[in-house]
Backbone bond lengths (Angstrom), bond angles and torsions (degrees), N, CA, C in turn:
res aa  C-N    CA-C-N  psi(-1)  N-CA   C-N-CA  omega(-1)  CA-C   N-CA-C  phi
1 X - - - 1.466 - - 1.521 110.94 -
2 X 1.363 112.90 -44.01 1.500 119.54 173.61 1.849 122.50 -64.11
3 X 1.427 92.61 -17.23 1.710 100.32 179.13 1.213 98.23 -78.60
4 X 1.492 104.12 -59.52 1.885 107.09 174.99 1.457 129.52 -48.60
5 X 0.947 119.14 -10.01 1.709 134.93 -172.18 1.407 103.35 -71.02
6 X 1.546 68.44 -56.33 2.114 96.68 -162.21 1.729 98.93 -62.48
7 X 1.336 114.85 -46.20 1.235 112.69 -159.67 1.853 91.29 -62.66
8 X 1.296 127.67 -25.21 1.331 121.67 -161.72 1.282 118.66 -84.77
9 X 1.563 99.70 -7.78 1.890 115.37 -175.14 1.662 107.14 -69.20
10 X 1.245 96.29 126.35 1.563 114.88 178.97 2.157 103.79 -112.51
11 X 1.471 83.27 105.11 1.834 82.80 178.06 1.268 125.59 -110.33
12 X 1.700 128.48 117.45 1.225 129.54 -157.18 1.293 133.36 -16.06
13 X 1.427 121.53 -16.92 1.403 124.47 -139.36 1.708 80.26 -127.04
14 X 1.710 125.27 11.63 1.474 110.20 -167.52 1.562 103.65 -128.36
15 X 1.469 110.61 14.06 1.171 142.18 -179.84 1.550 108.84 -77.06
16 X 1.358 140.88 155.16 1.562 114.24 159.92 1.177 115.92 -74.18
17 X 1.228 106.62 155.69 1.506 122.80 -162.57 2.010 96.83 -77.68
18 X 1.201 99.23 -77.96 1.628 103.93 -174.34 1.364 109.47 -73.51
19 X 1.423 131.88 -39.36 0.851 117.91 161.76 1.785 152.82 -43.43
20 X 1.573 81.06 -44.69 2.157 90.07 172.05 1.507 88.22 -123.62
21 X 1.366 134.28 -45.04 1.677 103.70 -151.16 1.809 99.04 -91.23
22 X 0.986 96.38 -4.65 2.017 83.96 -177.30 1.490 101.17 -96.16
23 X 1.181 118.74 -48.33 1.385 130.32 176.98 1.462 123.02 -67.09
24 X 0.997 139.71 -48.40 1.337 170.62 -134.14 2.168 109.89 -121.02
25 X 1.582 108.61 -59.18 1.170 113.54 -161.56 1.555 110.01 -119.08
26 X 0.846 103.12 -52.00 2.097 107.08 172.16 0.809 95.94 -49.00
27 X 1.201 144.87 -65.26 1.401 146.06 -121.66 1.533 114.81 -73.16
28 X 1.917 101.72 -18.98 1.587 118.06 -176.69 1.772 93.77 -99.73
29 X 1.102 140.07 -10.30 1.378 145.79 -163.24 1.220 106.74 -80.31
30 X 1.350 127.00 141.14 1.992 114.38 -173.81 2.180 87.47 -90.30
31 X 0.891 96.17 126.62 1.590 116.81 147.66 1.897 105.21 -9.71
32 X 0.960 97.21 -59.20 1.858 92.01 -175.56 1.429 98.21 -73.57
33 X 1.276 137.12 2.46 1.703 117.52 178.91 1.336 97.48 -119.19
34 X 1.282 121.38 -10.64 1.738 94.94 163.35 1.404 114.32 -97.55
35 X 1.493 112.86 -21.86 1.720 93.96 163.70 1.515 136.18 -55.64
36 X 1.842 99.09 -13.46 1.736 104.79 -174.26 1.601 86.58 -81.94
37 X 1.833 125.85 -53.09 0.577 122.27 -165.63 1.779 138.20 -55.93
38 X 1.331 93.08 2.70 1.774 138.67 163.09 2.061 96.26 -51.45
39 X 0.866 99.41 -68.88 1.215 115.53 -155.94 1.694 111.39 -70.18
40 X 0.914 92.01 0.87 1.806 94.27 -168.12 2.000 107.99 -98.83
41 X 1.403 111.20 -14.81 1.580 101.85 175.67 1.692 90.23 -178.48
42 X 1.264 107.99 161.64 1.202 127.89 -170.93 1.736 94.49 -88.68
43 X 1.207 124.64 -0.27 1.423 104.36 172.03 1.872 115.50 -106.51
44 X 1.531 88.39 -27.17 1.567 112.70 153.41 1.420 135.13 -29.98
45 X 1.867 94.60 -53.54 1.265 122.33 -173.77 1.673 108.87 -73.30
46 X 1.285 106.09 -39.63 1.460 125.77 -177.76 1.243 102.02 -84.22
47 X 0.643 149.12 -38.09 1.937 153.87 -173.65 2.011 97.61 -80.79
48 X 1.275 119.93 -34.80 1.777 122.78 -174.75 1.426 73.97 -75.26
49 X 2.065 131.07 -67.84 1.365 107.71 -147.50 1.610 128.61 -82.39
50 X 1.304 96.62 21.82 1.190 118.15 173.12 1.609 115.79 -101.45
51 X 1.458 119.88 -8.56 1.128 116.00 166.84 1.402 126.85 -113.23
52 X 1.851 100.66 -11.04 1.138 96.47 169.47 2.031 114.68 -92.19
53 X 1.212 108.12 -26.50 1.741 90.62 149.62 1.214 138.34 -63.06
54 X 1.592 111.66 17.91 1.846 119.83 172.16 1.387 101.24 -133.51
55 X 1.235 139.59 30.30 1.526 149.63 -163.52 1.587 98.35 -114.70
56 X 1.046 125.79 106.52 1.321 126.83 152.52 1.539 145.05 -83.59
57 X 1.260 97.13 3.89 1.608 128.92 146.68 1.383 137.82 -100.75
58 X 1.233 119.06 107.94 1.722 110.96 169.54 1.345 115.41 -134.67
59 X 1.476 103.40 110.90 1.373 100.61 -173.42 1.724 105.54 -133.50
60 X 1.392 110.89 130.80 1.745 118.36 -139.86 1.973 90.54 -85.94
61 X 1.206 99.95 -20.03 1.750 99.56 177.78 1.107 107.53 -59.77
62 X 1.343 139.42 -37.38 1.411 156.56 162.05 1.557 100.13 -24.14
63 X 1.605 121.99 -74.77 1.384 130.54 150.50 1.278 160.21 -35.31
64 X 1.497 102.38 -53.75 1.353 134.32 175.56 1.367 121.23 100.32
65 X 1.334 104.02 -168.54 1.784 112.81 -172.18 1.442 112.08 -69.54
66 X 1.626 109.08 -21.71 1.421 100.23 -177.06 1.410 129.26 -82.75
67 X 0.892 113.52 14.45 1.419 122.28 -170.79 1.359 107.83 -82.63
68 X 1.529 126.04 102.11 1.259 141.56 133.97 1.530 121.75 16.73
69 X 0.852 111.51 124.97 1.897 110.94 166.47 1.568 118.11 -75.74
70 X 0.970 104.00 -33.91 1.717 115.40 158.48 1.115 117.98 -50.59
71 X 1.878 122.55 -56.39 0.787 108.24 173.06 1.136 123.27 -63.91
72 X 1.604 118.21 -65.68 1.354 112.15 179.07 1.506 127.29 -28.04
73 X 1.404 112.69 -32.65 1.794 106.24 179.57 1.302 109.07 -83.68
74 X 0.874 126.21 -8.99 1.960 137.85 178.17 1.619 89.20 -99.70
75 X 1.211 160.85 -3.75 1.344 153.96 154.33 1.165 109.47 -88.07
76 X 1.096 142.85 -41.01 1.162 128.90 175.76 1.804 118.25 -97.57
77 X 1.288 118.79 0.40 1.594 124.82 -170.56 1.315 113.38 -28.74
78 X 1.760 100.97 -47.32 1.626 103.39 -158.29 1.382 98.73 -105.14
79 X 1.553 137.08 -13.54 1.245 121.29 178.92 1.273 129.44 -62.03
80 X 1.328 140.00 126.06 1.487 157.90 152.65 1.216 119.06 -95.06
81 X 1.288 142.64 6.96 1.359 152.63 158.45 0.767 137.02 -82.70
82 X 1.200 134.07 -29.86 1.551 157.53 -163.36 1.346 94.59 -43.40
83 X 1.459 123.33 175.99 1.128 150.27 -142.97 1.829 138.28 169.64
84 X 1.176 89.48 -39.95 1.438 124.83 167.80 1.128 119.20 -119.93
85 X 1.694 135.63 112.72 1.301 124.26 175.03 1.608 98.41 -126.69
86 X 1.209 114.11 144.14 1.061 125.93 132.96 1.580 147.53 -139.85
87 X 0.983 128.89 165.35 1.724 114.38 -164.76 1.758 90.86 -147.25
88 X 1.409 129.39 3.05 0.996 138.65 -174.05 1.902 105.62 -36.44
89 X 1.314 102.67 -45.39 1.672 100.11 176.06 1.724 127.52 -117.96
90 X 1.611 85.78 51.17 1.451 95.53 161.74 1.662 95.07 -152.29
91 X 1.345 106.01 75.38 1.111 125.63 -151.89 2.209 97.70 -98.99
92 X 1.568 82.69 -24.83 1.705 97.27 -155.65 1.426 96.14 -68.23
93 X 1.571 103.30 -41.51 1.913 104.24 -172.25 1.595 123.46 -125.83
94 X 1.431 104.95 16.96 1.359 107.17 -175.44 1.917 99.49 -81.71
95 X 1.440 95.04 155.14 1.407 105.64 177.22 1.830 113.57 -154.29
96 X 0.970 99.13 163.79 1.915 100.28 175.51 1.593 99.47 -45.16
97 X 1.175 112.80 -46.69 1.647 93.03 -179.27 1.717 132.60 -55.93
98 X 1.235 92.66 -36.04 1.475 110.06 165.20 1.767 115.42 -58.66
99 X 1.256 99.47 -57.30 1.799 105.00 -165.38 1.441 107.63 -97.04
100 X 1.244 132.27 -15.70 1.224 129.26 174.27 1.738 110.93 -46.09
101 X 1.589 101.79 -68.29 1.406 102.40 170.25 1.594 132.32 -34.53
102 X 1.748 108.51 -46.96 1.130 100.70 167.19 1.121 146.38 -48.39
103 X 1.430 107.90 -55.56 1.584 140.89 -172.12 1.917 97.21 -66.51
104 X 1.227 112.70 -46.53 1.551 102.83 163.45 1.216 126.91 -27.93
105 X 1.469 97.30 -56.45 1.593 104.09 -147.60 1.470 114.91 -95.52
106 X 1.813 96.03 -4.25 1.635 106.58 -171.78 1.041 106.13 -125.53
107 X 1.872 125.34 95.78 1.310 135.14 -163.09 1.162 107.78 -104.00
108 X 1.434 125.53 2.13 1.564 135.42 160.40 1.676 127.03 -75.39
109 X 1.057 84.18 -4.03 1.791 99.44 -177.99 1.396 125.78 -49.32
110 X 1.561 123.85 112.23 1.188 116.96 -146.40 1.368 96.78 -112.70
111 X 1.278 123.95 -31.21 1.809 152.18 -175.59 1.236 113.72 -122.43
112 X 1.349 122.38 117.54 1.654 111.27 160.62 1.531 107.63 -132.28
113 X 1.255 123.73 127.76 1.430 131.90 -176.13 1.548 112.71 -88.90
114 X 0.872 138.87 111.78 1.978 130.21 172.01 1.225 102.42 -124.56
115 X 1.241 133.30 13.59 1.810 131.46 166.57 1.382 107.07 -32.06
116 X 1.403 115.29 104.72 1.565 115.18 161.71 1.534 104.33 117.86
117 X 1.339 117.35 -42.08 1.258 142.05 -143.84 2.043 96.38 -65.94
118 X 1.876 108.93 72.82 1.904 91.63 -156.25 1.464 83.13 -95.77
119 X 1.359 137.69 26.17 1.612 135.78 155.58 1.454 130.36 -45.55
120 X 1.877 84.27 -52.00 1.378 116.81 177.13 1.764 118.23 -45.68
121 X 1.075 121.98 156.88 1.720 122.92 141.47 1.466 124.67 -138.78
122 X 0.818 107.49 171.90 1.775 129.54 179.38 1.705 109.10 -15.22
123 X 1.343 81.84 -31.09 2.047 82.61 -178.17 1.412 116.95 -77.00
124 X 1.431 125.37 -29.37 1.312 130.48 -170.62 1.768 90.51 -69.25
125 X 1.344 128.39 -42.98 1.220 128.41 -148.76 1.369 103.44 -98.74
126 X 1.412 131.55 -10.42 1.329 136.44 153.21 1.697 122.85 -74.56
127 X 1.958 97.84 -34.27 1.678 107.97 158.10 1.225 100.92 -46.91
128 X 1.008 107.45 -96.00 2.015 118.23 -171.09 1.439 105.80 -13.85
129 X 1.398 124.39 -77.43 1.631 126.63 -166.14 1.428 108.98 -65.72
130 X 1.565 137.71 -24.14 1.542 123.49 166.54 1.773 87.12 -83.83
131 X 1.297 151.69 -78.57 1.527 143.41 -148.59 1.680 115.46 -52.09
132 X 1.171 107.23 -24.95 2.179 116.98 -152.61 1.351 65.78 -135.73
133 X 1.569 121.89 102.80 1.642 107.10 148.74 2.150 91.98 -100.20
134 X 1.625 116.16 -22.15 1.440 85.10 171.05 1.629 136.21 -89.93
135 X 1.275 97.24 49.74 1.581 126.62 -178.28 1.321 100.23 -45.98
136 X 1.536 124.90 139.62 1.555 121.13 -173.10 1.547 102.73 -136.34
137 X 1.950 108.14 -24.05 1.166 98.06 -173.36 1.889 102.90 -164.95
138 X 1.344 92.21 119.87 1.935 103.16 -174.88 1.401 126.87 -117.82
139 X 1.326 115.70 95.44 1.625 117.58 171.83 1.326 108.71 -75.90
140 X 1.305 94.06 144.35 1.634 105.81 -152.91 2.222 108.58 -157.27
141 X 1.591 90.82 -0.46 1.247 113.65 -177.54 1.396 106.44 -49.73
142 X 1.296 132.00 130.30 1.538 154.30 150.21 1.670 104.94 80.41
143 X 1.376 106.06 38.89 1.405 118.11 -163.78 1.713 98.86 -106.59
144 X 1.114 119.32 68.42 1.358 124.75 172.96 1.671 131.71 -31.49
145 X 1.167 86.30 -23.95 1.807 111.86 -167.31 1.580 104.22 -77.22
146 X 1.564 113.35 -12.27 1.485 110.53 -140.89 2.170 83.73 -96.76
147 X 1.857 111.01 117.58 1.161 84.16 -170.11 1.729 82.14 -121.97
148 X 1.866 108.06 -175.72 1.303 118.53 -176.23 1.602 117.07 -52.56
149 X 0.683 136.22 -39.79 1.344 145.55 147.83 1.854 121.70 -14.64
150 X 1.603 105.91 -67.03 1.355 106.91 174.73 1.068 125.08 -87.00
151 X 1.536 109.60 -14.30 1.701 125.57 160.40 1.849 123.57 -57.86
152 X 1.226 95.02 -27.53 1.792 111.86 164.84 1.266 108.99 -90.52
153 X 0.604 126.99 -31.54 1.782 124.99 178.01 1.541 107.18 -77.24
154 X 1.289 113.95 -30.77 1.572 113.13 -179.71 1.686 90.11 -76.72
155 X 1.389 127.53 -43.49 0.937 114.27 -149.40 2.007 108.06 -80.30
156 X 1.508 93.65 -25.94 1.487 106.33 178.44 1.615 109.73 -51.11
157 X 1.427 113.37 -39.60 1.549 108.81 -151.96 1.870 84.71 -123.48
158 X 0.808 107.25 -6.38 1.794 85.88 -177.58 1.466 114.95 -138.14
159 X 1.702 98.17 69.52 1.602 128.35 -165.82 1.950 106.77 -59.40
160 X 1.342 99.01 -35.93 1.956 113.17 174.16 0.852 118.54 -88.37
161 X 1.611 121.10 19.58 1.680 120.01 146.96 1.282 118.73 -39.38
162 X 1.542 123.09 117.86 1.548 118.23 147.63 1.336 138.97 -123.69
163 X 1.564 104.14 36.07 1.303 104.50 -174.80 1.441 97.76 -162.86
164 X 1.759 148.66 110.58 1.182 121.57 135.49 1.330 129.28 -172.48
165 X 1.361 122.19 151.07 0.934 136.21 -116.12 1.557 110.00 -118.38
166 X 1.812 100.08 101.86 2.169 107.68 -167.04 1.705 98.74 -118.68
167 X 1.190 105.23 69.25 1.506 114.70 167.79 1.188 93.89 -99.27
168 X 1.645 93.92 119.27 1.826 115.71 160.84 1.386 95.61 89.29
169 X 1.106 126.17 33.52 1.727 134.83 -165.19 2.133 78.15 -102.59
170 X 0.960 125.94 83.88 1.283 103.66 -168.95 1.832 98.18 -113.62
171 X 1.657 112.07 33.77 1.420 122.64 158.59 1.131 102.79 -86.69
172 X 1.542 149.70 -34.51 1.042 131.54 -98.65 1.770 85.32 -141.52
173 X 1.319 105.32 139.50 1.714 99.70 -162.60 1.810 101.94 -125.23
174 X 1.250 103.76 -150.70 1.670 94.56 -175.11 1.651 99.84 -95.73
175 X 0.981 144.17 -22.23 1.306 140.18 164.91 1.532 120.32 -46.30
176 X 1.251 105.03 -11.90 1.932 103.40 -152.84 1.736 86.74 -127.77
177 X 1.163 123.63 3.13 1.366 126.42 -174.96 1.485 100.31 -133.66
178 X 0.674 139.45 -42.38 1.884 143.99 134.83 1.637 111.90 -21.34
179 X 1.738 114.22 -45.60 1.428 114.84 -173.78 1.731 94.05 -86.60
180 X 1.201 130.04 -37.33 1.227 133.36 179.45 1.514 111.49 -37.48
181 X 1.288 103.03 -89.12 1.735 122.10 156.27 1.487 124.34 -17.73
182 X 0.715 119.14 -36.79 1.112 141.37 178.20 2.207 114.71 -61.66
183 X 2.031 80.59 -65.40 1.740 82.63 165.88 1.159 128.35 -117.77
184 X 1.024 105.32 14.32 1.673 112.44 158.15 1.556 121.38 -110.18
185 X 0.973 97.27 84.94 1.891 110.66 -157.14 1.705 85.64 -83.30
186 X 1.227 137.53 -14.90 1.361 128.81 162.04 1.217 147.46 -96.55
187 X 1.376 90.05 15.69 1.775 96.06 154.74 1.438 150.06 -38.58
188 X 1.088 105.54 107.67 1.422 99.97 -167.49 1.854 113.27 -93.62
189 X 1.297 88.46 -51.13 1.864 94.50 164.37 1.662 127.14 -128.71
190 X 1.156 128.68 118.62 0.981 149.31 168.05 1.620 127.25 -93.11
191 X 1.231 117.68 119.66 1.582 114.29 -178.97 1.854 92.72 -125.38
192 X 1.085 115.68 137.19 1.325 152.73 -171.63 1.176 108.89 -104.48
193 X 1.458 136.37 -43.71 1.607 152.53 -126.22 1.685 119.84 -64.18
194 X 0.864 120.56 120.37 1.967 127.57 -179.10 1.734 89.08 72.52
195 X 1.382 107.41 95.38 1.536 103.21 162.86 1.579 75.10 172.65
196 X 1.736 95.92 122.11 1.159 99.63 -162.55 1.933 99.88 -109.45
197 X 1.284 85.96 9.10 1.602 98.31 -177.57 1.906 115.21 -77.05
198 X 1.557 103.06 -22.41 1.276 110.02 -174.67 1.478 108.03 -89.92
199 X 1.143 128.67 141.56 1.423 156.56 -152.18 1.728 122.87 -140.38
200 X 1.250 112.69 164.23 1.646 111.27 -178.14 1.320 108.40 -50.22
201 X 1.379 122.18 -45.18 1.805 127.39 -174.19 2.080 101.62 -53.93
202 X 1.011 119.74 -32.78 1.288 105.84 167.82 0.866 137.13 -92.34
203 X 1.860 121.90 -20.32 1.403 126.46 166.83 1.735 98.41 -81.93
204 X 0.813 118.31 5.56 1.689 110.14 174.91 1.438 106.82 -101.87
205 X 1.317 127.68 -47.97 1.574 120.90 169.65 1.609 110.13 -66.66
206 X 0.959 119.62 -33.99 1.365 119.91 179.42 1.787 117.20 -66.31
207 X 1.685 107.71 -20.64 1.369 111.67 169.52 1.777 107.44 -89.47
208 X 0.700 103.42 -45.87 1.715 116.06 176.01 1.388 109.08 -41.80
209 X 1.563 115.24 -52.01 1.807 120.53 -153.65 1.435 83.15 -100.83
210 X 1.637 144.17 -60.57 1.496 118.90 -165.76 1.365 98.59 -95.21
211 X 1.469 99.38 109.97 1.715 104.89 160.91 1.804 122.37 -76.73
212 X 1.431 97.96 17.40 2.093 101.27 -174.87 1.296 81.51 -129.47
213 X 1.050 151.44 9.47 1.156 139.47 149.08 1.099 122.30 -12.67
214 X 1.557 148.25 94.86 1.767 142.21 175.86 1.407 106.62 -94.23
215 X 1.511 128.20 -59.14 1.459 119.36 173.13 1.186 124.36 -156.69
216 X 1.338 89.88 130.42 1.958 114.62 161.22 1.235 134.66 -83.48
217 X 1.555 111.52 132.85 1.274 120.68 -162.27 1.959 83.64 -102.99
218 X 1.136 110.35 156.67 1.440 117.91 -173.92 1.648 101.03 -164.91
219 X 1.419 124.33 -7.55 1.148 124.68 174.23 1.552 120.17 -40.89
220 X 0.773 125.37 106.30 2.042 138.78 170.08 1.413 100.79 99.91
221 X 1.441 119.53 18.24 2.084 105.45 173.26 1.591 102.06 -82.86
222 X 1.359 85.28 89.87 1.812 81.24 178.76 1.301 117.87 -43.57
223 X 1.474 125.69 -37.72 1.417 133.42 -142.55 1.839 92.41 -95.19
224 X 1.148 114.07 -6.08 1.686 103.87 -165.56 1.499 97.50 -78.27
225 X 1.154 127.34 141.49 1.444 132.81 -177.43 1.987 102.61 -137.63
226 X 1.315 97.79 164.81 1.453 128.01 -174.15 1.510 114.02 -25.59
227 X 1.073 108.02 -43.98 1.940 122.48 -168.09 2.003 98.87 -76.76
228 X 1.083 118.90 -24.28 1.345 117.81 175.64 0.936 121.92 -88.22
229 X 1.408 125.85 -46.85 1.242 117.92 176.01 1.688 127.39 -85.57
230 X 1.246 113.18 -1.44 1.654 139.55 146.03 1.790 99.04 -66.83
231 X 0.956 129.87 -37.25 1.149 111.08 178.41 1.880 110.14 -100.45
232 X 1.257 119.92 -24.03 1.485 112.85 143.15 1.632 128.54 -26.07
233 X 1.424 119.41 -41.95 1.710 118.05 -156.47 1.594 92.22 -138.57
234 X 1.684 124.78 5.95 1.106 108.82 170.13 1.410 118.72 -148.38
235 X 1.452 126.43 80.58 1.354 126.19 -168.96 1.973 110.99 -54.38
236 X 1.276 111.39 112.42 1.203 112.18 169.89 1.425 137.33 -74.55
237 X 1.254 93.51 -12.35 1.824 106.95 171.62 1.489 104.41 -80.21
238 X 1.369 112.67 -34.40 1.671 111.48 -159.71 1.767 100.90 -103.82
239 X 1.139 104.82 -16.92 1.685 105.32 -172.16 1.609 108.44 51.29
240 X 1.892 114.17 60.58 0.571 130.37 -169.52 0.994 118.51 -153.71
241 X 1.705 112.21 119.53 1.739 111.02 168.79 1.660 137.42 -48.80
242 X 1.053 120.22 105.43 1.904 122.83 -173.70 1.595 93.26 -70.45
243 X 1.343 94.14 138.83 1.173 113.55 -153.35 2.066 108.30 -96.04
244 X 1.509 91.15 38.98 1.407 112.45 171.40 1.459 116.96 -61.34
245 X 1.548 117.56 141.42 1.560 107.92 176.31 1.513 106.58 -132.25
246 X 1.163 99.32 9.33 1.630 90.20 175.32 1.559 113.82 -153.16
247 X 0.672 123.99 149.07 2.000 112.36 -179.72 1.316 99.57 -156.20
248 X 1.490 125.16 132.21 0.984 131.72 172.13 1.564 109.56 -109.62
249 X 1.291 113.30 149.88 1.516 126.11 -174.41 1.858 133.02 -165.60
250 X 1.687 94.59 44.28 0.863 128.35 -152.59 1.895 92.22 -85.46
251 X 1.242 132.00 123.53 0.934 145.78 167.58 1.578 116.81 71.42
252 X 1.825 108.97 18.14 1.038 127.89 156.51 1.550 129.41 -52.46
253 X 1.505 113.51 82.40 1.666 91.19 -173.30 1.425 138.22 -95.24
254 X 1.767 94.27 7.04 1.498 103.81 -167.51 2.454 91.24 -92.57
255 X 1.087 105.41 2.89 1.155 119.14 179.93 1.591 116.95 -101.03
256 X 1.602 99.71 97.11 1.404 99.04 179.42 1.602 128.90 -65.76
257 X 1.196 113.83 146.53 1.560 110.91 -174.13 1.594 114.96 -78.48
258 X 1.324 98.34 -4.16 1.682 105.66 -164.86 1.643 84.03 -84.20
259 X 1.242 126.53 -42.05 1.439 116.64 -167.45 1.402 124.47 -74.40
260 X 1.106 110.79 -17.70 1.358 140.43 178.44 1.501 110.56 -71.21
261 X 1.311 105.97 -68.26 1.619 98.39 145.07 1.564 147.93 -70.46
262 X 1.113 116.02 -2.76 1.354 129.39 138.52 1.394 117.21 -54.63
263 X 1.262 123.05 -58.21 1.157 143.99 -165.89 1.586 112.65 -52.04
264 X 1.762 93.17 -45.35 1.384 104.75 -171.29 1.573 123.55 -69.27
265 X 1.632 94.53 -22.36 1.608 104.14 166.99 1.407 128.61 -48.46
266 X 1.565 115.77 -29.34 1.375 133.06 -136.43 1.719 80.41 -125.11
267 X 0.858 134.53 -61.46 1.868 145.02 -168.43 1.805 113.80 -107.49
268 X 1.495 110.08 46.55 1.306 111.49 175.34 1.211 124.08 -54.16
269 X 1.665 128.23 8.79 0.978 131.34 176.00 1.161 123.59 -100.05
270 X 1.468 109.55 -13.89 1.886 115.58 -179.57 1.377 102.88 -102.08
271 X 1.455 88.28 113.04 2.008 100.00 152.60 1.536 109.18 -49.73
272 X 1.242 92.46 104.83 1.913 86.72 152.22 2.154 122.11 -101.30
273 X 1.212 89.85 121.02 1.531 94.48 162.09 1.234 142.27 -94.27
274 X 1.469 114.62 109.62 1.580 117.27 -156.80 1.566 103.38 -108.30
């Protein structure tokens, strides 16, 4: 009875690998339990790096801050799939040396997050826009590094942008957000926010060139005043509501509040944030 038992034992690791446990079972597992689960056998180890070169998500919050640069470049070695990146919280030690490799090798890249990431420079963000031209969506928040230059180059090669995000981008002036607008006519969200360099001339081309426009962040453009954001939620050529749903205008002071509520009479559909 005990021979027969044994013969009936089915042990995780005798399962198919790509077939049921990468496809099928990881796939519900958070990211931080198969990296421990790394550590437990050399067939283990080989069976995790076999699922994380078929993972089209990697996102390090999943993990946390402690995660190693070692590791991280030994986690991603073999992936070419990817899709989802982020590195948003390994913000402290990531650098082009780290992400260059990635962004090479993963030309499927649909999302890439670098919020925070001020390690980085200009090259990671010129990687991305020649490697990911079907780029859809780029955090790029408090990234100082990010100058007019790599902002055209994103914009040259990654025309199906619709989402991303240059708060505190405070290189980046109305010329380089004017060229943006321009070729990424599919924008859907744009944040601008603490960059006191941007002005009506960019929230005005930027309403003009993305007509899917849903929401603008405008929080801290000191310089944005009344005539732009009237022309944000109200096309005057077309006598037509822009089909904005959110606008932020949080520490805007050249932006009166009286108009805003005026405004709101006419465009009851846009949240404004004051």
């Amino acid at each position: 009875m005990d021979a027969e038992t044994e013969c009936c034992k089915c042990h995780l690791l005798d399962l198919p690998w790509e077939d049921v446990l990468v496809t099928h079972i990881f796939c519900y597992l958070p990211l931080r339990q198969l990296v421990r689960l790394q550590r437990v056998s050399k067939q283990f180890y080989a069976l995790i790096q076999v699922y994380l070169a078929n993972c089209r998500t990697f996102d390090l919050t999943q993990i946390g801050p402690s995660l190693p640069k070692e590791a991280f470049c030994n986690i991603l070695r073999d992936n070419k799939v990817l899709q989802n990146l982020s590195v948003q919280n390994c913000s402290d030690w990531v650098t082009d040396t780290e992400l260059l490799p990635v962004i090479g090798q993963n030309q499927h890249l649909l999302r890439v997050d670098m919020r925070g990431c001020d390690r980085l420079t200009r090259h990671s963000l010129v990687a991305v826009s020649l490697s990911c031209t079907h780029l859809q969506y780029l955090g790029l928040a408090h990234c100082e590094w990010v100058d007019s230059l790599s902002i055209r180059s994103l914009a040259d090669h990654c025309g199906g942008l619709r989402s991303i995000d240059l708060t505190a981008c405070r290189q980046l002036k109305d010329e380089a957000i004017c060229y943006l607008s321009k070729k990424c006519l599919k924008m859907r969200s744009l944040s601008l926010a603490v960059n006191a360099n941007i002005t009506d001339v960019s929230v005005e081309e930027v309403a003009k060139n993305c007509r899917e426009l849903e929401q603008l962040d405008l929080t801290g453009c000191l310089r944005v005043r009344n005539d732009s954001i009237r022309y944000c939620c109200f096309d005057t050529l077309t006598a037509q509501i822009i089909g904005i749903l959110s606008l932020s205008l949080c520490v805007c002071v050249c932006v009166c509040l009286y108009f805003a509520n005026v405004g709101y009479l006419y465009t009851s559909h846009i949240l404004f944030r004051f």
